[in-house]
Structures are given as C-alpha cells and as structure tokens.
C-alpha positions as CSV (number, residue, x, y, z in Angstrom):
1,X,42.0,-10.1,-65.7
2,X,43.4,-11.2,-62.4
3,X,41.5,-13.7,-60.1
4,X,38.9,-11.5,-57.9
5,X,39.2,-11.1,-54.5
6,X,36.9,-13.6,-52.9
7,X,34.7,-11.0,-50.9
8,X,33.7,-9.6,-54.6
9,X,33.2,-13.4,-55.9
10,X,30.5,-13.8,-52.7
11,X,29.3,-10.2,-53.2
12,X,28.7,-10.7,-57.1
13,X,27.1,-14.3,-56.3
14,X,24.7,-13.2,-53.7
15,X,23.8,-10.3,-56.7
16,X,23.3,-13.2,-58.8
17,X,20.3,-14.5,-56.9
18,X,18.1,-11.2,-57.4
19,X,18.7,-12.0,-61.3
20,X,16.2,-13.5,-62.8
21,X,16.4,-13.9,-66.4
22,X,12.8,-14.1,-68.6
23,X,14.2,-16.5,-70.9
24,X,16.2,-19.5,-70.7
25,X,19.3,-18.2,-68.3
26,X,22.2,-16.5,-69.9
27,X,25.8,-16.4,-68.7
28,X,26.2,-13.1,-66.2
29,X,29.1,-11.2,-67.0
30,X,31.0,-9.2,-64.6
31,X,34.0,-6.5,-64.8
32,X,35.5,-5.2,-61.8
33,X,38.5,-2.7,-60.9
34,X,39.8,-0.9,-58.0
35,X,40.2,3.9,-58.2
36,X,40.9,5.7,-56.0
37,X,39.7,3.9,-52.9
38,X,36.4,2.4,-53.8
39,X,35.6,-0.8,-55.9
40,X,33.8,-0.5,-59.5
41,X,31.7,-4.1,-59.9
42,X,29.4,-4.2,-62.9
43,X,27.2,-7.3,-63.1
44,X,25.2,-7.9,-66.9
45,X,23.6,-10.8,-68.9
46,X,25.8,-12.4,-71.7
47,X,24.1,-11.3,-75.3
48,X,22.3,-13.9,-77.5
49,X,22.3,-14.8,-80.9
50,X,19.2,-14.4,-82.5
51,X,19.1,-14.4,-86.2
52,X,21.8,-15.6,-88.9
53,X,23.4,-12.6,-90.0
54,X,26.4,-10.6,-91.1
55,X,26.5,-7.4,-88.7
56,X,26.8,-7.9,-85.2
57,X,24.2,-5.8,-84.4
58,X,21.6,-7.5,-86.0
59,X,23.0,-11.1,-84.6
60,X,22.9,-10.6,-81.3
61,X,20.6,-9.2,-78.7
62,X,20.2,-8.5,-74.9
63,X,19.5,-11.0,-72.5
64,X,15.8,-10.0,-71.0
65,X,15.8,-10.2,-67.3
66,X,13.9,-8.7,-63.7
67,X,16.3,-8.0,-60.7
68,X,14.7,-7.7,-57.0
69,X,16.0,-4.2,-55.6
70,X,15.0,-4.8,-52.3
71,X,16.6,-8.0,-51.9
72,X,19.9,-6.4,-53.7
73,X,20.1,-3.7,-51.0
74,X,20.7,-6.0,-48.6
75,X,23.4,-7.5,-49.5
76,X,24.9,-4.2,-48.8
77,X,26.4,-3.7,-45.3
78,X,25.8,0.0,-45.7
79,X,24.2,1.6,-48.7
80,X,24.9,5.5,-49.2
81,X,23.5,5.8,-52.7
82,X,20.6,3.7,-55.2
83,X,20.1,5.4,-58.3
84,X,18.5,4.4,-61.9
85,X,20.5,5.6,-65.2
86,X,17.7,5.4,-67.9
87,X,19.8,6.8,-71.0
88,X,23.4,7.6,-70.2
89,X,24.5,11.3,-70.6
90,X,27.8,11.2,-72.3
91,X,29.8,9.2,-74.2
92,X,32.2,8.4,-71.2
93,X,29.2,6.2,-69.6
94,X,30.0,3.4,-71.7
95,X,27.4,1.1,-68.5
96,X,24.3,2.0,-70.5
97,X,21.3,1.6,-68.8
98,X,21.9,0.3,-65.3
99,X,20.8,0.7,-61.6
100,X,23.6,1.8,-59.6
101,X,24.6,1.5,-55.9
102,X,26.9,2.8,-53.7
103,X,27.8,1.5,-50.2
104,X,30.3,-0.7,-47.9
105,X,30.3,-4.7,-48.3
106,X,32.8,-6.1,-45.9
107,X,34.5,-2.5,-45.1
108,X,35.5,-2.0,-48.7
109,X,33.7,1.1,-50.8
110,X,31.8,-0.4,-53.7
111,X,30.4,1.4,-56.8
112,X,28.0,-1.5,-58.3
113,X,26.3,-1.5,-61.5
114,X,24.0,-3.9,-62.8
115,X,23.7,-3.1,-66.5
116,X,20.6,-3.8,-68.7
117,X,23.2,-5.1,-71.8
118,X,26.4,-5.6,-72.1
119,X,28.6,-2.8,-71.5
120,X,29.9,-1.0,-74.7
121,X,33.8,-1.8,-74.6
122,X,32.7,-5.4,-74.3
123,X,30.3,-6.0,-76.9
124,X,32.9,-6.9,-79.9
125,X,35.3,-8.6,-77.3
126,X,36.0,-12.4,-78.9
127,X,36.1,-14.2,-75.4
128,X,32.8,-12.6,-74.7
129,X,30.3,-15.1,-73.3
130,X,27.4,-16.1,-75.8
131,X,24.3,-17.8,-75.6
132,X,23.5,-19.3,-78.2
133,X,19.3,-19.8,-78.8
C-alpha cells in the first residue's frame, strides 16, 4: 500500500487518542482507499494470540477496547452521518461490527470506520500485525 496522504496520517492519529485499549495496548491497524470522490479509512486493533493452537481461529482473538464518540466527532470538520453496525447485513460488509462516520476533514469526503476486530480480508494476511500475550 502506498504511503498515506499526510492529512489521513494526522486524521487517523488524532482517532488514535479516543482508543483506549482494556488490556495491555495492541498495534491499531488501519486500511484506507480513495471511490468515487470520498475517502474509505478504517481504523481496528491488531488480534492477539491467546492459546497454543492449530486453527487460527482458536489462536487468536480481538483486541478489547472503549473509544470516546464525543471526542471522535470532533475531529471531524463537518460530520453528515454517525451510525452503529451491530451485525453486518451481507456478506459484502466484510467491516464487521463498527461505528461509522461520515463527514469533511480538511475539505476531503471521508467514510470512517472504526471496526470492533480485524476486518475479514485481513485476518489470514501474513504481514498482519500481532500481539503477542
């Protein structure tokens, strides 16, 4: 992936800050594209390996965390749109669960989501950042 513009490096930093993990801090990971007009930024926590073991479902496991909504939205130099996706309702929302907001940050359109886990496509991904316990 090419090296993000710096406006989305600040943008996903100052996300950073309403992160708080519940256990030791993970590594937050972060995907980003530009369609048709508007920015797609998706912030999540790396997983962590739990337990020994030969699936990698059972070896690894979300990173627990809180994030501040009020603080988030302010990051936002104009916010059109805050929703909350509980249980995705197709197979083409590969986010998962994740809060979702819509708005301007330095006069560019930005989509954000800031997923409970690890997006789907990027949960088998061998340069995925790991925790270990």
């Amino acid at each position: 992936m090419a090296i993000p513009p710096t406006w989305i490096e600040n943008f996903v930093q100052q996300l950073s800050y309403c992160l708080f993990p519940t256990e030791v801090p993970a590594p937050l990971g972060c995907h980003y594209h530009y369609e048709a007009g508007c920015w797609e930024v998706a912030i999540f926590p790396s997983m962590r390996k739990s337990e020994p073991s030969e699936s990698y479902e059972a070896a690894y496991r979300p990173s627990p965390f809180t994030f501040d909504i009020q603080q988030a939205l302010k990051v936002f130099d104009d916010l059109h749109h805050v929703d909350w996706v509980a249980m995705p309702t197709n197979s083409e929302n590969e986010a998962g669960p994740h809060l979702l907001l819509e708005g301007t940050v330095n006069d560019h359109s930005v989509l954000m989501r800031i997923c409970a886990e690890v997006p789907a496509r990027f949960q088998h991904e061998q340069d995925l950042i790991v925790q270990e316990n």
